[in-house]
C-alpha atoms as an extended CHARMM CRD file, in Angstrom:
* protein
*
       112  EXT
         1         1  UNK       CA              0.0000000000        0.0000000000        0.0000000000  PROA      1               0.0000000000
         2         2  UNK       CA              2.8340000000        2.5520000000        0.9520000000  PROA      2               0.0000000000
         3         3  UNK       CA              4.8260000000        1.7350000000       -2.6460000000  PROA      3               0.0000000000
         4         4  UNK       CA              1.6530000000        2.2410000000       -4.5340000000  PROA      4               0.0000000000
         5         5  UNK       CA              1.8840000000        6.0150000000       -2.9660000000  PROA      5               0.0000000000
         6         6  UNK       CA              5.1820000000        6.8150000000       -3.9610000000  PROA      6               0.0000000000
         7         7  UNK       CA              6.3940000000        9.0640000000       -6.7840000000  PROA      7               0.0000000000
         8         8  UNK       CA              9.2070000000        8.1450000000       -9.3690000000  PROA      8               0.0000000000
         9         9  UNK       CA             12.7560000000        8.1820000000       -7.3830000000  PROA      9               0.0000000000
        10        10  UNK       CA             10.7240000000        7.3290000000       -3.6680000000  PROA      10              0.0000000000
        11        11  UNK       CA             11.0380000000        4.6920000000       -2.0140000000  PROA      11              0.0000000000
        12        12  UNK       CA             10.5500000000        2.9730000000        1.4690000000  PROA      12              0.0000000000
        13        13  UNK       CA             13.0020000000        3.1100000000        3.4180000000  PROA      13              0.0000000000
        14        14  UNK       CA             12.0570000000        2.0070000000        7.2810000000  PROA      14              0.0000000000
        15        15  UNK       CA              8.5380000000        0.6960000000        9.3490000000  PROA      15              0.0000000000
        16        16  UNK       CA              7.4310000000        0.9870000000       12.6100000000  PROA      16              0.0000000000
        17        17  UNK       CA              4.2040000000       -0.9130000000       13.8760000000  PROA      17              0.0000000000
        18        18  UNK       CA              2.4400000000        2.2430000000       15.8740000000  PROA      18              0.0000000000
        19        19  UNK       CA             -1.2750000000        3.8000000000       16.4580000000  PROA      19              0.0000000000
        20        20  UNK       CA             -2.6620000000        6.9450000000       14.6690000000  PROA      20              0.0000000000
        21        21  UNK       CA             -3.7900000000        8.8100000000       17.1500000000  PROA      21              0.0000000000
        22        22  UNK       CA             -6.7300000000       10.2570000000       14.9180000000  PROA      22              0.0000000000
        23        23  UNK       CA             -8.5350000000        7.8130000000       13.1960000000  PROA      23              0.0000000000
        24        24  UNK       CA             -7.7120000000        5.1170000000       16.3310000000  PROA      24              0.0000000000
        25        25  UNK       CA             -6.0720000000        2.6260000000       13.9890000000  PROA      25              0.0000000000
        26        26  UNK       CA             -3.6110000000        0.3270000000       14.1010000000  PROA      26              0.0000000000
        27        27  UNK       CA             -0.7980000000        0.3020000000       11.6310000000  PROA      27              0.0000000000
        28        28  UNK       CA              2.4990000000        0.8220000000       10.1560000000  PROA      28              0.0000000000
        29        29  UNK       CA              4.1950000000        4.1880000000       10.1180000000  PROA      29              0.0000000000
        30        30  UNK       CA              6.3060000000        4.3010000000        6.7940000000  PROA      30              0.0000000000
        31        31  UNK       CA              9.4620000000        6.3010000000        6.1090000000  PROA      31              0.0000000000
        32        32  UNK       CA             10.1750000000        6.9290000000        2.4870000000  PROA      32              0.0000000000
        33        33  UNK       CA             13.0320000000        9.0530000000        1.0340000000  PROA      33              0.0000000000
        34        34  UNK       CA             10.4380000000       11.8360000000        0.5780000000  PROA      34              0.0000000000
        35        35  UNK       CA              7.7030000000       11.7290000000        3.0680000000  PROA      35              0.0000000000
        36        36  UNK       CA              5.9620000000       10.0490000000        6.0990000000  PROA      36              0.0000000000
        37        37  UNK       CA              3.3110000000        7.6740000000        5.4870000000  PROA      37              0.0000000000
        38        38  UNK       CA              0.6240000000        5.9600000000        8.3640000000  PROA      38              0.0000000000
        39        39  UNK       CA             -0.8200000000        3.0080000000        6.4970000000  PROA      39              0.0000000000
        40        40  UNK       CA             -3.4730000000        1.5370000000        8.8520000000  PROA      40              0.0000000000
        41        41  UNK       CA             -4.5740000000       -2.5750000000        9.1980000000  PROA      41              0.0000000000
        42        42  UNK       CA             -8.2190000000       -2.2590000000        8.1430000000  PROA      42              0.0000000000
        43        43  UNK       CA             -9.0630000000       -6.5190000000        7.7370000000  PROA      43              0.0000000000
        44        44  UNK       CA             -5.8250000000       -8.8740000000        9.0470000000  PROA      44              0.0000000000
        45        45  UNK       CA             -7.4520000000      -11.6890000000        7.8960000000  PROA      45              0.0000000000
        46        46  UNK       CA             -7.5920000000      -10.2200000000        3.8600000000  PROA      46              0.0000000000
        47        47  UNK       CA             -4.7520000000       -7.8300000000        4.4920000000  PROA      47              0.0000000000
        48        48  UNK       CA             -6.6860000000       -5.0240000000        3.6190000000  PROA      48              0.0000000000
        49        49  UNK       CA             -5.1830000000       -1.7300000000        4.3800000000  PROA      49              0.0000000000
        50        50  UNK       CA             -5.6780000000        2.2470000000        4.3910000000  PROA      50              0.0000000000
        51        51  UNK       CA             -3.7520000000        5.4130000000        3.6040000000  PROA      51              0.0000000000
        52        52  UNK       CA             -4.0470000000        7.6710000000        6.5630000000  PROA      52              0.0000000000
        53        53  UNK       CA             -1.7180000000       10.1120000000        6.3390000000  PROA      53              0.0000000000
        54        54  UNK       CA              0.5860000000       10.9010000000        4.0880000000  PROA      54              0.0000000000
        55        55  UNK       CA              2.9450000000       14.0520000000        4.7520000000  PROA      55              0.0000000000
        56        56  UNK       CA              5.8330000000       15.3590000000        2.8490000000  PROA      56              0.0000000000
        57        57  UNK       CA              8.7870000000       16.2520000000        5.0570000000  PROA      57              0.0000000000
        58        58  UNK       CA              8.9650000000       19.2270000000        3.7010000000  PROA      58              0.0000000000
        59        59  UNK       CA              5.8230000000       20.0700000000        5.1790000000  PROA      59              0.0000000000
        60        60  UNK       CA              6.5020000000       18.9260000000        8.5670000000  PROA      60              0.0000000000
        61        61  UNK       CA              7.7660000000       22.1900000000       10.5630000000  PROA      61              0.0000000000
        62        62  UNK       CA              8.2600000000       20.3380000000       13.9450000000  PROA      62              0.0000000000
        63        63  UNK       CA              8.5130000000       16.6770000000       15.4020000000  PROA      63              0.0000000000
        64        64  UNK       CA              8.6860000000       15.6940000000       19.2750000000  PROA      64              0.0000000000
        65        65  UNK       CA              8.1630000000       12.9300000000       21.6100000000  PROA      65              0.0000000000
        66        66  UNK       CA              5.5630000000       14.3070000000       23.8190000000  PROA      66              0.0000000000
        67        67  UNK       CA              5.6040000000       11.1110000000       26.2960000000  PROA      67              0.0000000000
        68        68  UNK       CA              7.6940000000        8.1920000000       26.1140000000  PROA      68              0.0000000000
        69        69  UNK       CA              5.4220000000        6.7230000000       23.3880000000  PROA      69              0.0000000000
        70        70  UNK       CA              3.5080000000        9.2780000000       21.7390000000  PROA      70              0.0000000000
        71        71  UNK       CA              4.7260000000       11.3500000000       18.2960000000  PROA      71              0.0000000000
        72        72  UNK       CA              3.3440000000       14.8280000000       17.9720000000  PROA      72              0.0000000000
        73        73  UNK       CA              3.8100000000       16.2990000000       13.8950000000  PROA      73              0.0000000000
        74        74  UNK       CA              2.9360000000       19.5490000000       13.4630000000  PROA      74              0.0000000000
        75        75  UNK       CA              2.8330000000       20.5750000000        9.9430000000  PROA      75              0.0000000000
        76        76  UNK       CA              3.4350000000       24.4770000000        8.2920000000  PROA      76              0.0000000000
        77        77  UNK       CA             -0.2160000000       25.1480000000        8.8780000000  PROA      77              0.0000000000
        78        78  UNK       CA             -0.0650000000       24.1780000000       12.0110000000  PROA      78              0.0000000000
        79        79  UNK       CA             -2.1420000000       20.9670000000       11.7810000000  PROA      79              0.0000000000
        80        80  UNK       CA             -1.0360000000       18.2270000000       14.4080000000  PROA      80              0.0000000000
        81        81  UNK       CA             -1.0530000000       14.9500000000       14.3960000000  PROA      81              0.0000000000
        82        82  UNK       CA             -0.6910000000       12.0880000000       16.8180000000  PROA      82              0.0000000000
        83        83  UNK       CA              0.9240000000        8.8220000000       16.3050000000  PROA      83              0.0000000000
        84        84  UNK       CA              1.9310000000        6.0610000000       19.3990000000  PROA      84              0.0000000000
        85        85  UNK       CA              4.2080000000        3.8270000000       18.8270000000  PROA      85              0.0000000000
        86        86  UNK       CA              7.5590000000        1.6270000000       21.4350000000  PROA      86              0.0000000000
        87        87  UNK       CA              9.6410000000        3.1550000000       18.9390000000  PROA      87              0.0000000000
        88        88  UNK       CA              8.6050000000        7.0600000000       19.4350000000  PROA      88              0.0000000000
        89        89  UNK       CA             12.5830000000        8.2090000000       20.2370000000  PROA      89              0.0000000000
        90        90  UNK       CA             13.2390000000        5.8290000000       16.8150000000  PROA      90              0.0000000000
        91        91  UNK       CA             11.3790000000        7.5340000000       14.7960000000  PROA      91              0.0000000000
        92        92  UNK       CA             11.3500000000       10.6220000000       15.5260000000  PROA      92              0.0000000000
        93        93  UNK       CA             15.3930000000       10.4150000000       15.0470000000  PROA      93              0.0000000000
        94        94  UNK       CA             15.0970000000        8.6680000000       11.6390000000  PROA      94              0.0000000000
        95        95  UNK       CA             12.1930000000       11.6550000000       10.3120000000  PROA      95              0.0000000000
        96        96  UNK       CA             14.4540000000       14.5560000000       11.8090000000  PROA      96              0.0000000000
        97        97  UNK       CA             17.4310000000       13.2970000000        9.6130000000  PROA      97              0.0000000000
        98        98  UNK       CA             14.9270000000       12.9700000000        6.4990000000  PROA      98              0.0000000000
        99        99  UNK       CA             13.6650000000       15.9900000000        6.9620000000  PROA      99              0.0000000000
       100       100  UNK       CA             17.6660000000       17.5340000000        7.2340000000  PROA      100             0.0000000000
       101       101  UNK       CA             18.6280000000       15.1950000000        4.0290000000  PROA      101             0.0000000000
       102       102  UNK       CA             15.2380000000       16.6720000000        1.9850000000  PROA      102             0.0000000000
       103       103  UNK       CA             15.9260000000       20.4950000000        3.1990000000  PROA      103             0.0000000000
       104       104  UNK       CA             17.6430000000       22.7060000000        0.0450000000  PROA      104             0.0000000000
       105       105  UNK       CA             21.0030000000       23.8480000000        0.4980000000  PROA      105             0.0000000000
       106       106  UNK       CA             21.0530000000       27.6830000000        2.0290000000  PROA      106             0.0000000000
       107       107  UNK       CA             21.6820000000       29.7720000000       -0.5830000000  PROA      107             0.0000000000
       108       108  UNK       CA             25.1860000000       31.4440000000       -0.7480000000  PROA      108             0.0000000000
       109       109  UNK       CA             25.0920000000       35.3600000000       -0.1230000000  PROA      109             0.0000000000
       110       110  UNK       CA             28.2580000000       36.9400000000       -1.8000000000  PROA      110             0.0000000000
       111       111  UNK       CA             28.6090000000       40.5990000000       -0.3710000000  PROA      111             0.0000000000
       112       112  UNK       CA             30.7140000000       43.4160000000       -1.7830000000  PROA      112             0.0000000000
């Protein structure tokens, strides 16, 4: 499900099983090279599954472990999200270097 929303050049790179906070569903949280993904167990039995949330990293202005097993995402609009997971510190290490690794290069001010 997570490969089947991924543009040209993306690709997964890590998993974490963890709860969205929002819809109440169990899942996966999905790291690609480009953006976070939650992609939720709807049936186990027919592996069935749902695209909750899909964020660019680019669009995620701040990350942090607000208890020992809950994510908070806040994106530029200011829309947070909530996602639980064992792994929180894990994660949110691995999305803070994607988001450094997906960030342009500061432009180079030459002054005379």
């Amino acid at each position: 499900m997570a490969k089947a929303n991924l543009e040209g050049g993306d690709e997964v790179q890590d998993s974490w099983k963890g709860k969205y906070e929002y819809e109440n569903s169990d899942g996966y949280i999905v790291l690609s090279k480009k953006k976070l993904l939650f992609v939720a167990d709807s049936d186990i039995l027919h592996k069935n599954t749902r695209l909750l949330l899909q964020i660019p990293y680019k669009k995620i202005a701040k990350i942090e472990c607000k208890d020992h097993n809950k994510l908070e995402f806040t994106d530029v609009y200011g829309i947070k999200q909530y996602i639980k997971t064992e792994y929180s510190s894990e994660v949110e290490n691995h999305i803070k270097q994607a988001i450094e690794q997906t960030r342009p290069e500061p432009m180079l001010t030459i002054t005379t």
